[in-house]
KOLMI-225989 format. One record per residue (C-alpha): x, y, z; residue number from 1; residue in one letter. Coordinates in Angstrom, 1 decimal, always signed. Example, Ala and Ser with C-alpha at 12.3 -4.5 7.8 and 13.67 -1.06 7.14 Angstrom:
residues 2
east,north,up,num,residuo
+12.3,-4.5,+7.8,1,a $
+13.7,-1.1,+7.1,2,s $
end
This chain:
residues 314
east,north,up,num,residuo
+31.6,+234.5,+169.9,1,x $
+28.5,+232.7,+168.5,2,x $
+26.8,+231.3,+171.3,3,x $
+24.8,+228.0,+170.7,4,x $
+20.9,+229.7,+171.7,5,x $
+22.0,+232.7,+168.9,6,x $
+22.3,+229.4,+165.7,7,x $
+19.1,+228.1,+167.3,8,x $
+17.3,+231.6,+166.7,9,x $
+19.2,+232.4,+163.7,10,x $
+18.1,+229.1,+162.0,11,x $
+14.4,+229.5,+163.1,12,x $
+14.5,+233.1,+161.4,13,x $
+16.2,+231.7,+158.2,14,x $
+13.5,+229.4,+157.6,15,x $
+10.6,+231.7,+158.7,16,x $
+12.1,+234.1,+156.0,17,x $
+12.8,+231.4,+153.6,18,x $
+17.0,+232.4,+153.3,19,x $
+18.9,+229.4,+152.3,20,x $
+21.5,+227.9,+154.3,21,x $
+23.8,+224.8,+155.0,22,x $
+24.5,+223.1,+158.8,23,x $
+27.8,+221.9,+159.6,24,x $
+29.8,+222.9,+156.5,25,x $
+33.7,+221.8,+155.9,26,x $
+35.1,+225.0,+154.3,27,x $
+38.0,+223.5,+153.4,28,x $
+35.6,+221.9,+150.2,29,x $
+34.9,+225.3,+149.3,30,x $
+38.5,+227.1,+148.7,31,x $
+41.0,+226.0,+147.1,32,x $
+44.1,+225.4,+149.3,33,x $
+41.5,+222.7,+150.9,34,x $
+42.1,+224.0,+154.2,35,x $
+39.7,+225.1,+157.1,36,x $
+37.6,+223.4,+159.5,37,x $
+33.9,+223.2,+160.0,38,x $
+31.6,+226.1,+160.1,39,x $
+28.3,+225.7,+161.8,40,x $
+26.2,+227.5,+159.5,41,x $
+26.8,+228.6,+155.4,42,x $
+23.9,+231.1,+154.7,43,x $
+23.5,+231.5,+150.8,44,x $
+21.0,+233.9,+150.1,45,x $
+20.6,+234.1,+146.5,46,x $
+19.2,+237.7,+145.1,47,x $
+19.3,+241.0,+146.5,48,x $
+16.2,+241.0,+148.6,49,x $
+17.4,+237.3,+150.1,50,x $
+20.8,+239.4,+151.3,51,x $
+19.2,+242.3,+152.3,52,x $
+17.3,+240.4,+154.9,53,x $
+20.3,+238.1,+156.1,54,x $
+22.0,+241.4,+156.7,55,x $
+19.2,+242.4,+158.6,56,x $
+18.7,+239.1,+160.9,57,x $
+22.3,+239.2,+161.5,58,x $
+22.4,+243.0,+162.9,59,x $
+19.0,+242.1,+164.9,60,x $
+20.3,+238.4,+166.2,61,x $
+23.8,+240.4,+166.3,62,x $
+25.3,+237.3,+164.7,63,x $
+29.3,+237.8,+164.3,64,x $
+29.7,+236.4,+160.6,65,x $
+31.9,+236.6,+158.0,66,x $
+31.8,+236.7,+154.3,67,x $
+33.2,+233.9,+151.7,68,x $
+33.7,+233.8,+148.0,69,x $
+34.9,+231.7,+145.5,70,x $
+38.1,+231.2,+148.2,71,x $
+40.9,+231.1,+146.3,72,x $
+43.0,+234.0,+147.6,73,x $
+42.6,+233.2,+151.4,74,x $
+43.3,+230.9,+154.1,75,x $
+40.7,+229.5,+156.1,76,x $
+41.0,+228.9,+160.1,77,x $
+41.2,+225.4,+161.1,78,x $
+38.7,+226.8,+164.1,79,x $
+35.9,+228.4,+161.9,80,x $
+33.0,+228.1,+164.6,81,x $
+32.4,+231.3,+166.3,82,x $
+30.9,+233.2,+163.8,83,x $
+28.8,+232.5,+160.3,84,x $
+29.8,+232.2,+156.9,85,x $
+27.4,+234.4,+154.3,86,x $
+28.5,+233.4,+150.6,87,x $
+26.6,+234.6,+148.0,88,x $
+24.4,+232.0,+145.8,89,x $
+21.8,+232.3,+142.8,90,x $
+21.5,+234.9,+140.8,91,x $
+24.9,+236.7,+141.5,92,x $
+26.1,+233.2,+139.7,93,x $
+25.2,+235.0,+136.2,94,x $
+26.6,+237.4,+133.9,95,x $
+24.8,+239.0,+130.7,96,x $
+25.3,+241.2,+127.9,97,x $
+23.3,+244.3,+128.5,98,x $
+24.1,+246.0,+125.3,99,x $
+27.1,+245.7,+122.6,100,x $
+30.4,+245.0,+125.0,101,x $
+28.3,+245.9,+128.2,102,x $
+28.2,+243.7,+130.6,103,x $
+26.7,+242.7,+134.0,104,x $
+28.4,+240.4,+136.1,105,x $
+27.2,+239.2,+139.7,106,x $
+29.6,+238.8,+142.0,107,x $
+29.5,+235.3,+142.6,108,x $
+30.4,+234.4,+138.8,109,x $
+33.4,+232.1,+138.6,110,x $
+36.0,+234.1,+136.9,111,x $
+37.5,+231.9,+134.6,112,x $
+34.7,+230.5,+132.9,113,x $
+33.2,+234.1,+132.8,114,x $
+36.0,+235.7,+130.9,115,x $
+36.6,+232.8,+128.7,116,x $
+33.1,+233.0,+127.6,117,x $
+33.1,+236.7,+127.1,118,x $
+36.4,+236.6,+124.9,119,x $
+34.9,+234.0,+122.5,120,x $
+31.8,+236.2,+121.8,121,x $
+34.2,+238.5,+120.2,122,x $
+35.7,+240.7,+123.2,123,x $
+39.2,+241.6,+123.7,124,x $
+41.4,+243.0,+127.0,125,x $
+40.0,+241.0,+129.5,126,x $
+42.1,+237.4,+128.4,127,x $
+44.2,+237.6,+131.5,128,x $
+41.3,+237.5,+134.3,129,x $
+40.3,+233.8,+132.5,130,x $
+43.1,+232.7,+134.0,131,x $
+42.5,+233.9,+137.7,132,x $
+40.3,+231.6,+139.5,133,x $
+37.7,+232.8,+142.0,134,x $
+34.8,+234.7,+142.2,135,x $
+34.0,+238.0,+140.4,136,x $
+33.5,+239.8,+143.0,137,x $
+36.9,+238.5,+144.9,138,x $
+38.6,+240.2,+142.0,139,x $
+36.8,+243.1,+142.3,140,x $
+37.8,+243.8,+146.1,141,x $
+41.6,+243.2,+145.4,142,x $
+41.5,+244.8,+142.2,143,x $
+43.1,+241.5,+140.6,144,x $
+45.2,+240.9,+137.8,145,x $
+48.0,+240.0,+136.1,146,x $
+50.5,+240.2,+132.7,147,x $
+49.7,+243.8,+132.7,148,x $
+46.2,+244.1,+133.2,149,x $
+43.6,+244.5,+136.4,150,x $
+40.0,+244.3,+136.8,151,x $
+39.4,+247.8,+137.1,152,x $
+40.9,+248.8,+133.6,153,x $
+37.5,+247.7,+132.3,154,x $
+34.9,+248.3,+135.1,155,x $
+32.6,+250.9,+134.4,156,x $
+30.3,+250.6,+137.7,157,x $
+30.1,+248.4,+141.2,158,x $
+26.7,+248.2,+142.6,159,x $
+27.5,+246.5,+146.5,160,x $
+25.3,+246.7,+149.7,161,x $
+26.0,+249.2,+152.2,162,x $
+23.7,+249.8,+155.9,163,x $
+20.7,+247.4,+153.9,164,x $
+21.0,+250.0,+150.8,165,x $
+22.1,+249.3,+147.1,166,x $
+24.5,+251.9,+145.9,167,x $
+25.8,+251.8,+142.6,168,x $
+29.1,+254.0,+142.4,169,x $
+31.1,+254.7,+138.7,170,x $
+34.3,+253.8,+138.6,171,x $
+35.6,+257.5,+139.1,172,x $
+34.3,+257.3,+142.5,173,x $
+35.7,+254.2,+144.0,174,x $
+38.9,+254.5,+145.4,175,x $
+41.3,+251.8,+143.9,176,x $
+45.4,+251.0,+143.3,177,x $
+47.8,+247.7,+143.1,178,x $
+45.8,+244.7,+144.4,179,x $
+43.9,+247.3,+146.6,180,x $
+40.7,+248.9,+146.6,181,x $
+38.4,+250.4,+149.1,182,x $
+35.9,+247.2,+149.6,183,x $
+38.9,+245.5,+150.9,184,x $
+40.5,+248.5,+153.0,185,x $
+36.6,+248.7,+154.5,186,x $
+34.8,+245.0,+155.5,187,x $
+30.9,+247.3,+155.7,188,x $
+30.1,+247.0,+151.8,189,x $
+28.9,+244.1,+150.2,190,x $
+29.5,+243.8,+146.0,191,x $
+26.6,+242.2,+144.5,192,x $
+27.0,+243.0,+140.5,193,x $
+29.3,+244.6,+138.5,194,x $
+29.0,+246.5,+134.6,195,x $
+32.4,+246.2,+132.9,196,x $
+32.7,+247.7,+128.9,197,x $
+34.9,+245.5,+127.0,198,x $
+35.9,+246.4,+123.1,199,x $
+35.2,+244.3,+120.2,200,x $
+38.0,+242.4,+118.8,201,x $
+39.8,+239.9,+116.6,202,x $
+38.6,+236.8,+117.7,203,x $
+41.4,+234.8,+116.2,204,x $
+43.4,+236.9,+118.1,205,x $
+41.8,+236.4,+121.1,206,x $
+42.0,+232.5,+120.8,207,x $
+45.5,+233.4,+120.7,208,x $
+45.8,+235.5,+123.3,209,x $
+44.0,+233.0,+125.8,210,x $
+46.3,+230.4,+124.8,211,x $
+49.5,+232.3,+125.3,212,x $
+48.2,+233.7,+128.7,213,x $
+47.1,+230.1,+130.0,214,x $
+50.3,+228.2,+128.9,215,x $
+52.1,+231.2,+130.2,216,x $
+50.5,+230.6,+133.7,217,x $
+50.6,+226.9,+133.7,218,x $
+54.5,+227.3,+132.9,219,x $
+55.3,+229.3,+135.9,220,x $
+53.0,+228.4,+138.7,221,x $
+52.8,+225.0,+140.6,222,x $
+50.7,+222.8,+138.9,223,x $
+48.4,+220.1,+140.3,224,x $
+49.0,+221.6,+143.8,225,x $
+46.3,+223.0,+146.3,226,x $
+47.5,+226.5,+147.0,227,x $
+45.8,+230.2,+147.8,228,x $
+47.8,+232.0,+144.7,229,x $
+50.3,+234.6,+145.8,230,x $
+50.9,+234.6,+149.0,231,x $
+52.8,+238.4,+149.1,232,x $
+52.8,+241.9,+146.9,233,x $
+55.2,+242.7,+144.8,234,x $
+57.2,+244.9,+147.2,235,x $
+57.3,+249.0,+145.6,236,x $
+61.4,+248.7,+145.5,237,x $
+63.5,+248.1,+142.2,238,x $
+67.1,+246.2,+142.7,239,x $
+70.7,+248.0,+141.7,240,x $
+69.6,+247.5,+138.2,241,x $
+66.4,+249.7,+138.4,242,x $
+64.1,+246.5,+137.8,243,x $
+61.3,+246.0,+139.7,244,x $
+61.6,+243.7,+143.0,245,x $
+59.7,+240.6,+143.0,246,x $
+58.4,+238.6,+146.2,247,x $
+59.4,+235.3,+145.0,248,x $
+63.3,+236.0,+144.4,249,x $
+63.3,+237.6,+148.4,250,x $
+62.2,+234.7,+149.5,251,x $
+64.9,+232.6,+147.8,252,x $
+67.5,+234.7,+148.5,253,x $
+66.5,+233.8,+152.4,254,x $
+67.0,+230.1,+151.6,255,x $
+63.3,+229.4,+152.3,256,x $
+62.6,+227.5,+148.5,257,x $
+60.8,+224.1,+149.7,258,x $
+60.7,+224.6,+153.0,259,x $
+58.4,+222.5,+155.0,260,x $
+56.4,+223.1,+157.8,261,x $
+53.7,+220.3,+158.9,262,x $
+51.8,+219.8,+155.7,263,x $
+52.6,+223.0,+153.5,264,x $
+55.4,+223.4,+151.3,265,x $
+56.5,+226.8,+150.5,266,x $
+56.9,+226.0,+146.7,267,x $
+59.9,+224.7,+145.3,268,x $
+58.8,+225.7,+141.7,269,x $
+57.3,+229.6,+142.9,270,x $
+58.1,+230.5,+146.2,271,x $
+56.0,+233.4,+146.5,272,x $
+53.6,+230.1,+146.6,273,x $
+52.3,+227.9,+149.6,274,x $
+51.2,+224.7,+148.6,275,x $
+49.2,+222.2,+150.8,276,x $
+51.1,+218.6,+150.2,277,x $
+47.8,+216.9,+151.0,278,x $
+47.6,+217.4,+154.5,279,x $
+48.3,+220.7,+155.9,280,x $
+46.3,+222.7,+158.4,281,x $
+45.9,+226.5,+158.8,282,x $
+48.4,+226.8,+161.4,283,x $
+51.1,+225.2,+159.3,284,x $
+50.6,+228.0,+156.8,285,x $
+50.5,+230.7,+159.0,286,x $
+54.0,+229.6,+160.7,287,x $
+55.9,+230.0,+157.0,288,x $
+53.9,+233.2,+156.4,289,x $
+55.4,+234.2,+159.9,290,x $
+58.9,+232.7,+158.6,291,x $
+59.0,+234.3,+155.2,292,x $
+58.0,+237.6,+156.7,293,x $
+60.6,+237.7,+159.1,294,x $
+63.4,+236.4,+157.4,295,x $
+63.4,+238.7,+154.6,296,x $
+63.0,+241.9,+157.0,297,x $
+65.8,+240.2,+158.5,298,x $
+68.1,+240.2,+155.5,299,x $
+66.6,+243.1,+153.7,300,x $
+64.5,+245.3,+155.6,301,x $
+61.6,+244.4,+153.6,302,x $
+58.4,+244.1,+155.1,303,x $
+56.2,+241.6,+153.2,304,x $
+52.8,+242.7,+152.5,305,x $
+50.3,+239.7,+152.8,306,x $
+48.1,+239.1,+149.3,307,x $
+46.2,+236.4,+151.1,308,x $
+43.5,+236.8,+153.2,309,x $
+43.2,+235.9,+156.6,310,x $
+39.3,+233.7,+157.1,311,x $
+38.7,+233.5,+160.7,312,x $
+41.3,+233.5,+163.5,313,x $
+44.8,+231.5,+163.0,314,x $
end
């Protein structure tokens, strides 16, 4: 719980140490389901030494916080207030080309953008992460991707923060499988930058490719909605035919298509998505994530693992 005397001293260090920060934040303007409730303090430090010594005043103030990124995979608490939000600002915003097809990203690079610029310099493989929203570095923990590809098909090393130190680990070492890696099995490491080697291509082709993957995605995801993305895994079963078993057609087998709680909408259109119709709060989410769950162990004896994350308590 963060008591009111632990801000007080937590805002006098930030400002004695010159760590930027934000009083009284709405987090629901920072995800993109555009839910969650106020947070009393957004700390953005915004290069390695500026994190290094957040870490450190939190640990000495023993402030319970909590760490946010781009937020488009998770689902903020209405109640966000007993504990601080750290989101990364600065220079993990930036990407550059260290030598031919090398590059370093920070963590806090928007993925889309970054991906779409990197495929029209020339580079091919990585189309499909321009059209996954979020931060770098969000992608990174849940090894994201999609149409085939993930993230870690092209990372070469992950540099994070671990116990105040830098560590920069090659891809051989860091554990990793389907939407799964071991930043998001263990909350104690903190990804900062990222090296990914990406060939040289056809750039014609590439234009191509973006296109194809874009219209592709637009076509089969809810459109002009506020959602978190995929709400479950793929489960690791295959139907009578030996085809891989998809969340979605579970849960409209279970009659759940459209269903409406409060102000979310599981989504007519993908029902592996929950869509806020303008209004919703976090417990309204959480109840058809509850429903869904339950009514497709129910029928099938299927236990839906969450793709979402969980910000705060629900």
């Amino acid at each position: 719980m963060l008591l009111e005397s632990q801000l007080k001293d937590l805002i006098k260090t930030l400002k004695k140490n010159h760590v930027c920060f934000r009083e009284n934040v709405n987090l629901s303007t920072l995800c993109s389901f555009k839910i969650g409730g106020i947070s009393p303090l957004v700390v953005e430090p915004e290069n390695i030494q500026s994190l290094q010594q957040t870490l450190e005043i939190f640990f000495k103030l023993e402030i319970p916080f909590k760490v946010l990124g781009g937020g488009t995979n998770l689902l903020i608490s209405d109640f966000p207030n007993d504990f601080v939000t750290l989101r990364l600002s600065g220079e993990f915003k930036e990407f550059e080309m260290l030598s031919e097809g090398y590059f370093r990203i920070g963590a806090a690079a928007l993925t889309t953008p970054t991906f779409r610029k990197i495929s029209l310099l020339g580079y091919t493989g990585t189309e499909f992460l321009s059209t996954i929203p979020g931060w770098v570095g969000g992608a990174v923990i849940q090894n994201a991707g999609c149409y085939g590809g993930e993230i870690f098909n092209f990372i070469e090393k992950v540099e994070f923060l671990k116990e105040g130190k830098i560590f920069i680990e090659s891809k051989k070492n860091i554990e990793f499988g389907y939407r799964s890696t071991q930043f998001l099995k263990n909350k104690n490491s903190y990804i900062t930058f990222i090296e990914m080697k990406i060939p040289k291509g056809n750039l014609e082709e590439i234009e191509f490719s973006l296109k194809e993957k874009r219209d592709k995605r637009n076509a089969s995801q809810p459109q002009n909605k506020k959602s978190a993305g995929s709400v479950f895994k793929n489960p690791p079963f295959r139907d009578e035919d030996g085809n891989p078993l998809k969340s979605w057609f579970l849960i409209d087998q279970v009659g759940l298509r459209g269903k409406i709680y409060g102000g979310a909408q599981i989504s007519p259109e993908h029902c592996n998505f929950i869509v806020n119709l303008g209004n919703a709060k976090a417990k309204d989410v959480y109840y058809l994530i509850c429903l869904i769950q339950e009514k497709v162990y129910e029928k099938f004896g299927i236990e839906l693992e969450k793709e979402i994350e969980f910000f705060g308590r629900m």
